[in-house]
N, CA, C and O atoms as a Tinker XYZ file with bonds, in Angstrom:
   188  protein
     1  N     -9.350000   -9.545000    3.978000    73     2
     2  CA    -9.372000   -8.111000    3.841000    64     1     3
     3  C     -8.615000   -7.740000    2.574000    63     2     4     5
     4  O     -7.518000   -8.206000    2.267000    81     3
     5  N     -9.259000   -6.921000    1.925000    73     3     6
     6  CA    -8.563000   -6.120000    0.382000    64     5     7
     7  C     -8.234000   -5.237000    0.774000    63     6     8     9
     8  O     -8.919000   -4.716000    1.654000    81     7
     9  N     -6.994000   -4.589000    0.323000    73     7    10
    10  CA    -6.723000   -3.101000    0.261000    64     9    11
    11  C     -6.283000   -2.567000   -0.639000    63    10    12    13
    12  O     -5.124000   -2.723000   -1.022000    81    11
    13  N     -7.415000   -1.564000   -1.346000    73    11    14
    14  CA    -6.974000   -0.880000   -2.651000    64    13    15
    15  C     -5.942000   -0.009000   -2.566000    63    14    16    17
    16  O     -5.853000    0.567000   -1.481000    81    15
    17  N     -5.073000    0.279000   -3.456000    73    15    18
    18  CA    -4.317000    1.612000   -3.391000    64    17    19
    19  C     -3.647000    1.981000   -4.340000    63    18    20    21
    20  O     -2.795000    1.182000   -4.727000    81    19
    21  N     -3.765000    3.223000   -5.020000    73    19    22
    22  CA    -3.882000    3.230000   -6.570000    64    21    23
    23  C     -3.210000    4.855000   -6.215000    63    22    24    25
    24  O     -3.370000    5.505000   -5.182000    81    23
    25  N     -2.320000    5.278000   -7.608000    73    23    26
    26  CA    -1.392000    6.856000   -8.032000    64    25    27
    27  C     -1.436000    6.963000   -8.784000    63    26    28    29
    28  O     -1.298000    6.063000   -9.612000    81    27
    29  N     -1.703000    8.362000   -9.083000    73    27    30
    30  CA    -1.426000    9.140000  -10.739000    64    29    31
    31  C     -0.341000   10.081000  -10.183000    63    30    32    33
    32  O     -0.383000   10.927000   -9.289000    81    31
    33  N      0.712000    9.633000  -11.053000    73    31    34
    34  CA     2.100000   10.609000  -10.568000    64    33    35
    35  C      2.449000   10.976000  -12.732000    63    34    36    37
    36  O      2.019000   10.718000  -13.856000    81    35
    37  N      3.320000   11.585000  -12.111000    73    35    38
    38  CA     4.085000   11.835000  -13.561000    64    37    39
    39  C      4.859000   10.221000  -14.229000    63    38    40    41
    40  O      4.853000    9.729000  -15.357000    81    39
    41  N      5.248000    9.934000  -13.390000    73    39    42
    42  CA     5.997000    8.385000  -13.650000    64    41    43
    43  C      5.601000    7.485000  -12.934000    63    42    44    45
    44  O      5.050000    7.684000  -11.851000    81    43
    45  N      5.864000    6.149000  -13.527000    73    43    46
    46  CA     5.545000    5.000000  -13.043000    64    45    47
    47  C      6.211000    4.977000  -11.580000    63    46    48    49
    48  O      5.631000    4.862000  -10.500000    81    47
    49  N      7.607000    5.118000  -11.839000    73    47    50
    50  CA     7.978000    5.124000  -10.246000    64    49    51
    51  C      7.668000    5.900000   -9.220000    63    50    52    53
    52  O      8.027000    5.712000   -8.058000    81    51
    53  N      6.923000    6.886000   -9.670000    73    51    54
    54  CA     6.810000    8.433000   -8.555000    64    53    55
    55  C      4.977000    7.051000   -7.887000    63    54    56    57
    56  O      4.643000    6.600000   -6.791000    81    55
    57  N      4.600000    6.980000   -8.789000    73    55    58
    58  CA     3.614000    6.328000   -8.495000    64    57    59
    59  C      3.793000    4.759000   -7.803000    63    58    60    61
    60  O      2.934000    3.877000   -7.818000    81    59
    61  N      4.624000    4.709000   -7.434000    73    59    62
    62  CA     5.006000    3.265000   -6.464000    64    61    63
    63  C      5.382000    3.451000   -5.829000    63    62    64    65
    64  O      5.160000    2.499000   -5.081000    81    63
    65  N      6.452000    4.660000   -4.930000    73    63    66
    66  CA     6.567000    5.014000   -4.383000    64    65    67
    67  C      5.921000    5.364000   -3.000000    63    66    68    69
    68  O      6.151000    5.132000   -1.813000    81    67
    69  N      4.613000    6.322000   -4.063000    73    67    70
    70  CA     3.481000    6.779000   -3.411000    64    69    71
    71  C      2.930000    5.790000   -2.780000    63    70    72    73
    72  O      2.660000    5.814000   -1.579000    81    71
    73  N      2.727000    4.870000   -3.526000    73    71    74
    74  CA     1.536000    3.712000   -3.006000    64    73    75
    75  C      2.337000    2.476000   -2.003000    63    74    76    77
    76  O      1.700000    1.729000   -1.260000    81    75
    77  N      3.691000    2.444000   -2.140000    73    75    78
    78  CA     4.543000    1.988000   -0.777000    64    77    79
    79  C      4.207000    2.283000    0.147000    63    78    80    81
    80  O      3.731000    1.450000    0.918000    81    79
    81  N      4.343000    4.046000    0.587000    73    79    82
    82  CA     4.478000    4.706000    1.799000    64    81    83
    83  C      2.960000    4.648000    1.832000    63    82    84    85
    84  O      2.810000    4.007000    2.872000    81    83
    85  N      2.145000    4.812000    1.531000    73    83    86
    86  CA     0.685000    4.435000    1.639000    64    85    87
    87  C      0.566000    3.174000    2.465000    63    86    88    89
    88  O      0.233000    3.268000    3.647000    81    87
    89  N      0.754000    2.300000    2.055000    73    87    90
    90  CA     0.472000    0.919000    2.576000    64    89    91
    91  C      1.486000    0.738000    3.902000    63    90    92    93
    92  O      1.296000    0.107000    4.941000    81    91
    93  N      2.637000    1.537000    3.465000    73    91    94
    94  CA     3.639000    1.488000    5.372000    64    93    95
    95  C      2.866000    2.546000    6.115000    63    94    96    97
    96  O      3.094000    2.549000    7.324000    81    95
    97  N      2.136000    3.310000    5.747000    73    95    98
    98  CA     1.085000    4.274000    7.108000    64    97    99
    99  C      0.315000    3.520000    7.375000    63    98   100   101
   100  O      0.036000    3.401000    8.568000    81    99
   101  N     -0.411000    2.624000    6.311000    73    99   102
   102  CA    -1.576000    2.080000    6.844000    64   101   103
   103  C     -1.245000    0.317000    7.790000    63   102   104   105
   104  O     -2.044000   -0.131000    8.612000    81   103
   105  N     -0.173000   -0.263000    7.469000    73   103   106
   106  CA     0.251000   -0.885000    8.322000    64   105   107
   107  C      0.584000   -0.694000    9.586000    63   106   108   109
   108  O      0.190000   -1.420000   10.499000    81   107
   109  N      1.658000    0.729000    9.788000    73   107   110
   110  CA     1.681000    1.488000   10.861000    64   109   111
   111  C      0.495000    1.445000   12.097000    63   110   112   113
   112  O      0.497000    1.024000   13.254000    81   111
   113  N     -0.661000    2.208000   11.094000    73   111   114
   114  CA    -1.464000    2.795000   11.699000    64   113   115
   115  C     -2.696000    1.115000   12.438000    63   114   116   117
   116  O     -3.582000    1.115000   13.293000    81   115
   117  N     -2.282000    0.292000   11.819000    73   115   118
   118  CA    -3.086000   -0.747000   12.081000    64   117   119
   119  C     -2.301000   -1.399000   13.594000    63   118   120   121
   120  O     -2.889000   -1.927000   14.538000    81   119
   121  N     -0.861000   -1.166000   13.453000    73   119   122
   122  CA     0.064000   -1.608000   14.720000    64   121   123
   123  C     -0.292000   -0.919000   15.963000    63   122   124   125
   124  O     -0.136000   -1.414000   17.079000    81   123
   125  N     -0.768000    0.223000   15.732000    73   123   126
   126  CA    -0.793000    1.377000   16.511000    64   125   127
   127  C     -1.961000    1.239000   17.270000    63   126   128   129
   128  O     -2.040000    1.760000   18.382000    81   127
   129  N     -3.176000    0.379000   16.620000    73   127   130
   130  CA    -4.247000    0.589000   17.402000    64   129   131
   131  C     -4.377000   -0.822000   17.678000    63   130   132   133
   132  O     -5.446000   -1.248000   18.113000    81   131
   133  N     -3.396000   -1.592000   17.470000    73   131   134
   134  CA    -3.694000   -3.548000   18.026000    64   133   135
   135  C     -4.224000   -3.895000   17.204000    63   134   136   137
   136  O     -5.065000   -4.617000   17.740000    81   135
   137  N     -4.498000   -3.959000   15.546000    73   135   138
   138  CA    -5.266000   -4.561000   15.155000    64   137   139
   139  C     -4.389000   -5.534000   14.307000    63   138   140   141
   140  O     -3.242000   -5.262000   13.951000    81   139
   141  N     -4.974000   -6.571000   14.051000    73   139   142
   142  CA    -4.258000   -7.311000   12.883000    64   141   143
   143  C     -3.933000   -6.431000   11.859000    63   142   144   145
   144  O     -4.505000   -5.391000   11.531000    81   143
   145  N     -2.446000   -7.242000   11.151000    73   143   146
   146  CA    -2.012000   -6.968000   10.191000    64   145   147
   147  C     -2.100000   -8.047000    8.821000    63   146   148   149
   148  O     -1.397000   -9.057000    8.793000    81   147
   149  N     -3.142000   -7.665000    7.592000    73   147   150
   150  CA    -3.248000   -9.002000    6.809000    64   149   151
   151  C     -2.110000   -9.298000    6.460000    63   150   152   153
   152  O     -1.139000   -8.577000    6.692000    81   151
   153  N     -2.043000  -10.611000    5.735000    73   151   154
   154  CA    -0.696000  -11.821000    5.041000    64   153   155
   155  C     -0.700000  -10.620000    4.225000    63   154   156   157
   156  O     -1.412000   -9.644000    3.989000    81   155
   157  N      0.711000  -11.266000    3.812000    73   155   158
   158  CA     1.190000  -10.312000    2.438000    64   157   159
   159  C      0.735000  -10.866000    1.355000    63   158   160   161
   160  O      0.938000  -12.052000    1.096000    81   159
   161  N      0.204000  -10.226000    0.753000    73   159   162
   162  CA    -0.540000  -10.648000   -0.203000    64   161   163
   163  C     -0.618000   -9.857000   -1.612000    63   162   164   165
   164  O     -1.553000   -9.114000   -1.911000    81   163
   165  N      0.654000  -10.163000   -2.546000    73   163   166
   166  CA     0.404000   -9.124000   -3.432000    64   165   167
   167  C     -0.082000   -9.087000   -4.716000    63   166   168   169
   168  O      0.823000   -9.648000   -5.335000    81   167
   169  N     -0.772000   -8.844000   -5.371000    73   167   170
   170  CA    -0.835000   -8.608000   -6.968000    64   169   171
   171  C     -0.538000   -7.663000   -7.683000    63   170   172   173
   172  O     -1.061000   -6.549000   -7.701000    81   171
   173  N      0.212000   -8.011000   -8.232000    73   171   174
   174  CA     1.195000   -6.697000   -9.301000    64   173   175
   175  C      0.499000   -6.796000  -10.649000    63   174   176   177
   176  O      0.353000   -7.900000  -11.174000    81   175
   177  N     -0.112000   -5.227000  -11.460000    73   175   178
   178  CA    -0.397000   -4.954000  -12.121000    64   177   179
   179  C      0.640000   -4.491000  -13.129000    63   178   180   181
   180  O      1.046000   -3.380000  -12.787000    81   179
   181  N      1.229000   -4.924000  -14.252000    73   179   182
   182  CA     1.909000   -4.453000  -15.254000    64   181   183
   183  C      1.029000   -4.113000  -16.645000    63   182   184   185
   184  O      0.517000   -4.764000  -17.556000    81   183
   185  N      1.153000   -2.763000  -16.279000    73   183   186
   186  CA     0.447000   -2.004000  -17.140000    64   185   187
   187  C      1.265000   -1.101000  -17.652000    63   186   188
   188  O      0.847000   -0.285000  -18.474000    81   187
């Protein structure tokens, strides 16, 4: 499973932030209904 998740903030950090708490709802929300949670799996874009 992929999961995209992408921010346009004013700053780099306002935009990681964003896309943290993004990915902790959607983990959340995956706990919440029994479903698996994928490996951690990350690729960091330095741009």
């Amino acid at each position: 499973m992929t999961i995209r998740c992408s921010s346009q903030e004013k700053t780099k950090q306002e935009s990681i932030t964003n896309i943290k708490e993004a990915i902790e709802g959607y983990v959340l929300s995956l706990e919440e209904d029994g479903l698996p949670v994928p490996d951690e799996q990350v690729e960091k874009f330095n741009g």
